[in-house]
C-alpha positions in Angstrom: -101.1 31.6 -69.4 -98.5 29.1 -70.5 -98.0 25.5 -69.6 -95.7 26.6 -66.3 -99.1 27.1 -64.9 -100.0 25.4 -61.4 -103.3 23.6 -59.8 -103.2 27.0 -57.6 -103.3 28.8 -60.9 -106.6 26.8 -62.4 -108.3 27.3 -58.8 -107.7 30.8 -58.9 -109.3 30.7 -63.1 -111.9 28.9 -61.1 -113.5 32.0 -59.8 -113.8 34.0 -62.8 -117.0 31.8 -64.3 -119.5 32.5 -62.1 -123.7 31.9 -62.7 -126.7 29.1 -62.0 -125.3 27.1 -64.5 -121.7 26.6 -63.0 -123.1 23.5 -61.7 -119.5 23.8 -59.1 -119.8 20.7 -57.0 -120.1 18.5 -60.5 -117.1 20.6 -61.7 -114.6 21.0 -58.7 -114.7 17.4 -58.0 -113.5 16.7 -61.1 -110.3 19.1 -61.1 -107.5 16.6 -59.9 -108.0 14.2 -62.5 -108.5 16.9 -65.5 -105.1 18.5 -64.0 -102.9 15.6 -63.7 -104.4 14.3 -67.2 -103.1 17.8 -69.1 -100.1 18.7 -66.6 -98.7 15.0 -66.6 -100.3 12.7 -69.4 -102.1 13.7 -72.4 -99.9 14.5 -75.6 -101.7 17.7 -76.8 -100.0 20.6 -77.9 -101.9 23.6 -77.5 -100.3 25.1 -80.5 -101.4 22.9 -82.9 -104.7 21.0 -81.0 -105.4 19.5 -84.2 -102.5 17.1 -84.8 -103.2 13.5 -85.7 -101.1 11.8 -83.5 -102.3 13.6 -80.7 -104.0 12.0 -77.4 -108.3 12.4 -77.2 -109.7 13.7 -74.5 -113.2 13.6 -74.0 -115.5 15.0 -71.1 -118.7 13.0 -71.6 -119.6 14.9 -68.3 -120.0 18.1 -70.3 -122.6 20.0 -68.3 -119.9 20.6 -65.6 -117.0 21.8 -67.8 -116.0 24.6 -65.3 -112.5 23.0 -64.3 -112.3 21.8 -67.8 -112.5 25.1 -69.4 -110.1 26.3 -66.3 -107.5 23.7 -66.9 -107.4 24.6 -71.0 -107.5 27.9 -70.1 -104.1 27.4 -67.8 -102.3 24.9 -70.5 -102.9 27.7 -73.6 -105.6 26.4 -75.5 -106.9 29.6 -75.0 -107.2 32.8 -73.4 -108.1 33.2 -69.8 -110.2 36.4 -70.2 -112.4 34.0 -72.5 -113.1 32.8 -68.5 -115.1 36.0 -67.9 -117.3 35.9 -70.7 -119.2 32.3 -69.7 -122.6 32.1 -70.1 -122.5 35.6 -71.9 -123.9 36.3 -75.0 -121.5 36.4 -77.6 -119.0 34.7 -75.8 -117.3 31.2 -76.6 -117.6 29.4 -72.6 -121.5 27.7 -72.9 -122.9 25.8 -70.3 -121.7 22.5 -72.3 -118.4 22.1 -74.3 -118.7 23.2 -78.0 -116.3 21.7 -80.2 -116.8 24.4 -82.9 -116.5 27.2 -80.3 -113.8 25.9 -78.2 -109.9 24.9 -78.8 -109.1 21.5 -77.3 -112.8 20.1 -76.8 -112.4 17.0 -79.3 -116.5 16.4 -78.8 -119.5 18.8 -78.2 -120.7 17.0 -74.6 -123.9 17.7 -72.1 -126.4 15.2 -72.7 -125.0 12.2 -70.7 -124.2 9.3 -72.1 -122.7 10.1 -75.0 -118.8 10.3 -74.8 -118.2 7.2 -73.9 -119.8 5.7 -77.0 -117.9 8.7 -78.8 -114.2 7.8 -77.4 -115.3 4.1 -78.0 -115.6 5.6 -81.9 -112.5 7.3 -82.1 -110.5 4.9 -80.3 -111.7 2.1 -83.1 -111.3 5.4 -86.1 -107.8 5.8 -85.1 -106.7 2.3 -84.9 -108.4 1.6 -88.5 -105.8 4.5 -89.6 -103.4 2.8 -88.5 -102.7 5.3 -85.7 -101.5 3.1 -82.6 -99.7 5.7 -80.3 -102.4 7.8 -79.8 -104.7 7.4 -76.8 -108.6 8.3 -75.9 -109.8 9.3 -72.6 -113.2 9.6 -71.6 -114.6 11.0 -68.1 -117.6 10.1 -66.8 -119.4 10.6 -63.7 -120.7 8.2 -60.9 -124.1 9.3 -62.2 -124.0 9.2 -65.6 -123.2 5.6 -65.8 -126.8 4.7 -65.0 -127.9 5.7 -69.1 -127.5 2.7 -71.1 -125.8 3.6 -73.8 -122.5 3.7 -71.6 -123.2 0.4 -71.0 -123.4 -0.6 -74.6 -120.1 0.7 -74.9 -118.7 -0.7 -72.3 -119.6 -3.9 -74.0 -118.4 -3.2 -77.1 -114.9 -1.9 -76.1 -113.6 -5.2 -74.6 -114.7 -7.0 -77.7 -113.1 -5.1 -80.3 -109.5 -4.6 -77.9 -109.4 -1.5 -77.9 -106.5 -1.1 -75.6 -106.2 2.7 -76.8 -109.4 4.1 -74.8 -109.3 4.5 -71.6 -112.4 5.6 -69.2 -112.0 8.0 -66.4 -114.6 7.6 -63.8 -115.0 11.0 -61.2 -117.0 8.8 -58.5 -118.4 11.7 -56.1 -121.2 9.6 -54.6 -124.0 11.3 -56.4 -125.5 8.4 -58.0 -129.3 7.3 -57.0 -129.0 4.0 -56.8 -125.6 3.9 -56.0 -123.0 2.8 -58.8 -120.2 2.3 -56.6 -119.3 -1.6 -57.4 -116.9 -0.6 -60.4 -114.7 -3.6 -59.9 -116.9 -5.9 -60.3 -119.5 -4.4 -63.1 -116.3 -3.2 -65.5 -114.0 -5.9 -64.7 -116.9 -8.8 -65.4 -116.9 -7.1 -69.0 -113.6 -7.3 -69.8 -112.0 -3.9 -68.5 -108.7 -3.4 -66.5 -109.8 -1.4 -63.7 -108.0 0.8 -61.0 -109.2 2.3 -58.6 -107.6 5.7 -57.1 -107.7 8.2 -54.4 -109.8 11.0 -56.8 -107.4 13.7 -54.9 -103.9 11.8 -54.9 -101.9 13.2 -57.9 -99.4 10.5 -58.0 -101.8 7.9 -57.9 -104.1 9.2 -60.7 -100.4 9.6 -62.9 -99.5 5.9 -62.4 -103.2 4.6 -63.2 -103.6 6.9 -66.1 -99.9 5.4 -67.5 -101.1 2.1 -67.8 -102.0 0.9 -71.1 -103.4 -2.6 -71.6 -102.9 -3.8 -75.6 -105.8 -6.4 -75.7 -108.1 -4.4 -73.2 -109.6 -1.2 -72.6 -108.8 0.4 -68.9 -111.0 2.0 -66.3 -109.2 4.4 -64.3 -111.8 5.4 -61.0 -110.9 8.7 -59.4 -112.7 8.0 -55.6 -114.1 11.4 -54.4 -115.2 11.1 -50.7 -118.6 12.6 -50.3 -118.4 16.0 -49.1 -115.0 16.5 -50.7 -115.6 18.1 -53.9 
């Protein structure tokens, strides 16, 4: 599929990974922003998805990477009958993303907490290269911000500048206890943060623009419970 592809074509690639481990409310409530990021934003060319001044994206939320394999799939990283073959033996679609094993996955993601400190890496690699156009995004769920380490880089971001990384946050109300006050807990560290409509297209484009030079940005996608 080439990049004329449309949301209505990724929810149709939707279907064809199927299994226990499809974990699909984690996943489908994280379409809107993966689309809009890769139809509208990110500068990654499937055709060469190793080029240095590309844009990072990272899915720290790897053990839902349905709609993430879905939305590759669509944009050409490659092929959609790969789509039939997760969770099979043999094939390249694993429950988690597997840098090695898949084209456009920039980190091998499933045990949470981890991107976040990894974009907070790469965003502080690529400026010590000298590389300032390119930017790091990182998605997160609600959830996952309860481990620590994501906390530790939330920290450290802020204090080093990095105006280059930006943190996606798919809030779907899943968290026990509830991690809903992102205003105040990432903005009291330093962060720019905006929060969205998780479903609203536009609004998730103009949020995802923003870049801040002296501070990292927190972009948070709301998904209304029951809306995934």
């Amino acid at each position: 599929m080439d990049t004329r592809a449309t949301l209505a074509d990724v929810t149709a690639l939707l279907r064809a990974a199927t299994g226990d481990e499809k974990h699909a409310e984690s996943s489908t409530s994280t379409l809107d922003a993966l689309w809009v990021l890769y139809d509208r934003v990110l500068r990654i060319d499937p055709r060469d998805p190793t080029a240095e001044d590309r844009d990072r994206f990272i899915l720290s939320k790897g053990h839902g990477p349905i709609s993430f394999y879905a939305v590759l799939a669509a944009k050409g990283f490659f092929p959609v009958t790969w789509l039939d073959t997760f969770l099979r033996h043999g094939g390249h679609l694993g429950s988690h993303p597997d840098r090695t094993q898949v084209p456009g996955v920039e980190a091998s993601t499933g045990s949470l907490g981890h991107g976040l400190p990894i974009a907070a890496g790469v965003a502080l690699a690529l400026r010590a290269k000298g590389l300032t156009s390119p930017r790091v995004f990182v998605l997160c769920g609600d959830a996952e911000l309860n481990e620590g380490s994501n906390w530790e880089a939330i920290l450290l971001a802020p204090e080093h500048r990095l105006g280059n990384l930006t943190l996606l946050v798919v809030d779907n109300h899943s968290s026990e206890p509830d991690m809903s006050h992102w205003r105040e807990r990432l903005g009291g560290f330093g962060w720019a943060v905006h929060i969205v409509d998780g479903h609203d297209h536009d609004a998730l484009e103009a949020a995802f623009r923003i870049r801040h030079e002296e501070r990292p940005t927190a972009v948070v996608a709301d998904i209304p419970e029951g809306e995934w």
